[in-house]
C-alpha positions, 0 to 999 in steps of 0.5 A: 548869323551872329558875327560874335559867335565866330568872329574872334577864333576864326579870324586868327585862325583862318588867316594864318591857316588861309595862306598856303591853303590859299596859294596852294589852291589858287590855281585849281579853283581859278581853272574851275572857275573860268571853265564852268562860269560861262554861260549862265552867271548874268541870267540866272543870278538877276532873274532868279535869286539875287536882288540886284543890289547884291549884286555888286557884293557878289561880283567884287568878292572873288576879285577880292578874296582870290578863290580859296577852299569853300569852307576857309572863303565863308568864315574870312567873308562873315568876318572879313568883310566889313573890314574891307568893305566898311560895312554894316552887318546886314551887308556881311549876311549878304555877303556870306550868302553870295559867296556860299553862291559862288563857291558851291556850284564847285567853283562854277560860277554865280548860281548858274551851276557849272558842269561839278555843280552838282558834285561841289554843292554836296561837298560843301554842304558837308564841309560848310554845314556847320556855319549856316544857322537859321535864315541862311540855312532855308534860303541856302535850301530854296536856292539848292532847289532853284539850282537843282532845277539848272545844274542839267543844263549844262551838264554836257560840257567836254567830258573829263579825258579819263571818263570811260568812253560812250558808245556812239550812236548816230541818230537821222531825223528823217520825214516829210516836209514840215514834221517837225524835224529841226524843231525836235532836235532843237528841243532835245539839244536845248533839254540836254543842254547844248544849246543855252537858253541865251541862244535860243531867246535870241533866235525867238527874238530874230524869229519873231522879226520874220514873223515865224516865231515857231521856227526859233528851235529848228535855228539851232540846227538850220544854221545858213540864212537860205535854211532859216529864210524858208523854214526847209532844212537843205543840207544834213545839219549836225549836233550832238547831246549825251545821255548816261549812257551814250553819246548820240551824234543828231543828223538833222536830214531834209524833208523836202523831195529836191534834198532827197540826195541829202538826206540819202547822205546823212541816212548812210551814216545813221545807225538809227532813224527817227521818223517824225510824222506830224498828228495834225489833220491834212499833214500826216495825210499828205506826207504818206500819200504817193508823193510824200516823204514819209513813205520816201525816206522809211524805205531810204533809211532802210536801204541806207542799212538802218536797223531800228525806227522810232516813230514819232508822232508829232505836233500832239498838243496840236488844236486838231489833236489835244493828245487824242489816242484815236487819232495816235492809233489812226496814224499807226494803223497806216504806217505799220503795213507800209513800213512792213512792206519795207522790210521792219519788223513792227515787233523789234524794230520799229518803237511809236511814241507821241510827243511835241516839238515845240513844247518839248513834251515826252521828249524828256519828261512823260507829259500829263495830257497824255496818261494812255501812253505808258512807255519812256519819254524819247531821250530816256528810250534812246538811252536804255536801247541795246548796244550795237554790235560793231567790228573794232578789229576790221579793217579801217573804212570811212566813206567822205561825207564831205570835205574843206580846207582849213590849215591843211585839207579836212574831211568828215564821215562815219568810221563804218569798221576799224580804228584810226588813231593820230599819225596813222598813215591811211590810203585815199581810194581809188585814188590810192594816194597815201595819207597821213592824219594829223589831228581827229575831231570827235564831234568837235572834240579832239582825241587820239584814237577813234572807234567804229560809229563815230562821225570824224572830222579828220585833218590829213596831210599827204593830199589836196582838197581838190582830190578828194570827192564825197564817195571816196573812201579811207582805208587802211593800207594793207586791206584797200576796199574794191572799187571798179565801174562794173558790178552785178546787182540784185535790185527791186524795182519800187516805182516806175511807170514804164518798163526798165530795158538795158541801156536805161540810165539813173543815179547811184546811191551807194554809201555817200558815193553819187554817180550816173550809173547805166544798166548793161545787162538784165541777167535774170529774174528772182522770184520774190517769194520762192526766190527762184532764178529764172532760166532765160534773160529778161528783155525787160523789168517793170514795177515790183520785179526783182531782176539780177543786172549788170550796171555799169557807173559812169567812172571808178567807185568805192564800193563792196559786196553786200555779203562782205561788207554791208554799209558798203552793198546797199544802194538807190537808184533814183530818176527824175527826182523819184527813187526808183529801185534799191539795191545790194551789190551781189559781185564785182567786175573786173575790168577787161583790159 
């Protein structure tokens, strides 16, 4: 650009009209900056488009000329600068160039685009258009392109306080041992932009040290050393990414058979699972065999009150697979029956698709390798599901999932019904102590209110850490959930090799409560097809039977009937490591004085 064209008008100009705008302004922009600078400024600026003696005109600019309106900064930096920085005119065509950088990514940071980079780029090229003329004008166009490409990543910063609200949806990743679960958690935080490419280079760089340099995108959920040492997810891992629509809340479950207890905790909190089941010769084979997980951890999911389930078939760009539609097929033709048997409707609950963990292909964009498969990539189908149906009025139930203490006693869950709200005095049961919640965490955000489906982290006052155990139950204080240690069950007997005779003991699943549980009476048999009750007490039930019976637990648990209050009837008995029955709660006991 000429710098004779604008130089003489706009210097008077733009100085005198500069200030106040400029003071006035000051703060805003400056606030702008500092949230949405972080996290890519060094990466992208040197890699992609500024050579790194431009650099330093990039970075004294802002220091220089504070942050004033995007249209008034341009015209002071062609004409200012060579007065400050005595330099030539090639310097000020640069000059110009990074501060257009700057300033368009709505004051979000050196070419990374912040969270309005989208938004700030359009205004600009409205109010700027003017005085970009020829080279600046197509370089401006490929680094638009360039920063198109970057703007999603972070897209999902904190939304604004006055955005609409987006519904809650609570997705387990559920399968057998090595299917991929982490990885593709991984992947999607990573594409939804949670976690940033700095992070995810660093683990490749750690992963590669270990010599496991597939394993870098399940580190973003397996966070604990003994978790990333193994490659085996232990404990329920927690994120969250957003779509358009939805917020979507990741519980990474474990695959392996001795965290079955685990990952029954985080399929209780689900409101849908994605079985992720890998295409690769020998793996599908051995997780759906007897032993193996998948078979496993469908029934749970089901049991644990899981409506939908997405099949992924993973490790498709596996050297044994190469996308192949046989083999996609093969795997569907086995897990339809079985997951039938389990009580989905192969035509409205159950959704296959074929993706890659690793590669990241068909979770957002749809994958060339692949043209048979016609539907949406996995993040968009997540996004166009149908709204679940939750009770805002009900009473407040939130089963603890787990608890800490962190300047005062902190608990976390799944709001199943109601809605708690700041200062809001709740009931502990069975304890029945009253407490008070100080502060709510969203998902690590905070906020004052909370809806059904939302996984909370709450900060209460009026009880000890020590008081409260995974199982226990928040209410609200005129509606207090049931609990006792004596209910009447209907329960189905999956597998077990001998007969199940009064007095036999397992474990109880039921929401996140765990307790040893012992069967007292066997009071009938139900038919399974006609659902008849038989007249006479079984003395005994074996595998495949349906019984009424009566359990007794070990001490007092939370606990509804399954008519009244689904998430809170259903449960699992398992022995010896195996899930041996599943359950709902028919009614409950009172306790003889």
């Amino acid at each position: 650009m000429d710098p004779r064209d604008s130089a003489p008008d706009s210097w008077e100009l733009e100085e005198d009209a500069e200030a106040p705008a400029a003071a006035a302004e000051l703060p805003a922009s400056f606030a702008a900056l500092n949230v949405n600078a972080k996290p890519f400024v060094p990466n992208v600026n040197a890699a992609v488009f500024v050579p790194t003696s431009f650099q330093a005109g990039a970075a004294d600019m802002p220091a220089a000329d504070g942050a004033p309106d995007p249209v008034a900064s341009m015209e002071v930096a062609e004409t200012a600068a060579p007065v400050e920085n005595g330099g030539t005119e090639a310097d000020m065509t640069t000059e110009e160039e990074t501060w257009e950088q700057k300033e368009e990514p709505g004051g979000g940071g050196g070419g990374g685009g912040g969270g309005g980079g989208g938004r700030g780029r359009q205004q600009d090229l409205g109010s700027g258009g003017a005085c970009q003329e020829g080279t600046a004008g197509s370089e401006d166009e490929e680094m638009m392109e360039e920063e198109e490409e970057e703007i999603p990543m972070h897209k999902v910063a904190p939304p604004p306080p006055d955005a609409p609200k987006k519904e809650h949806v609570n997705v387990v990743f559920i399968g057998h041992v090595d299917a991929g679960k982490s990885t593709i958690g991984g992947q999607i935080m990573y594409l939804t932009g949670m976690v940033e490419k700095r992070t995810l280079e660093k683990y490749e760089r750690e992963a590669k040290e270990k010599n496991r340099e597939t394993w870098y995108l399940s580190w973003a959920l397996d966070t604990n050393q003994e978790e990333r040492d193994k490659g085996k997810t232990v404990e329920v891992g927690r994120a969250y990414f957003e779509t358009e629509k939805k917020h979507f809340t990741i519980l990474d479950a474990p695959g392996h058979k001795s965290f079955v207890p685990n990952m029954i905790g985080g399929a209780s909190q689900a409101d849908l699972a994605v079985l992720v089941i890998s295409a690769r010769k020998g793996e599908f084979e051995t997780g759906f065999e007897k032993g193996g997980q998948t078979r496993e951890h469908a029934m749970l999911a089901k049991t644990a009150g899981v409506k939908h389930l997405i099949v992924l078939v993973n490790k498709m760009d596996d050297p044994t697979v190469h996308w192949s539609l046989e083999r996609y097929e093969e795997c569907k033709e086995k897990l339809v029956p079985f997951l039938k048997k389990v009580g989905f409707n192969p035509k409205k609950d159950i959704h296959f698709m074929p993706c890659s963990g690793l590669a990241g292909s068909n979770l957002k964009d749809p994958v060339p390798e692949c043209p048979w498969y016609t539907g949406l990539p996995f993040i968009s189908h997540l996004d166009s599901l149908p709204n679940f149906t939750r009770s805002n009025d009900g009473p407040v139930r939130l089963p603890i999932v787990d608890k800490y203490k962190d300047m005062g006693t902190v608990i976390l869950g799944k709001l199943e019904s109601g809605c708690i709200s700041k200062a809001q005095q709740l009931v502990m049961m069975p304890n029945r102590h009253t407490v008070e919640v100080l502060s709510l965490l969203s998902d690590d955000v905070e906020t004052d209110d909370a809806c059904p489906g939302e996984n909370l982290k709450l900060r209460l006052k009026g009880i000890e850490e020590e008081e409260i155990l995974p199982g226990f139950i928040l209410c609200s204080p005129d509606n207090l959930c049931h609990s006792g240690r004596t209910f009447d069950a209907q329960i189905v007997i999956i597998e077990h090799k001998s007969i199940i005779c009064p007095g036999y003991n397992a474990v109880l699943h039921i929401h996140t409560c765990i307790e040893e549980v012992q069967i007292s009476a066997l009071i009938c048999l139900v038919d399974k097809k006609s659902g008849e009750k038989s007249k006479t007490r079984p003395r005994f039930v074996k595998q495949d039977q349906v019984c009424i019976a009566r359990l007794r637990a070990a001490g007092v648990i939370c606990l509804e009937t399954f008519k009244d209050f689904p998430q809170m009837g259903r449960f699992t008995l398992r022995d010896e490591g195996k899930t041996i029955a599943i359950g709902k709660v028919l009614k409950l006991v009172p306790e003889k004085d």
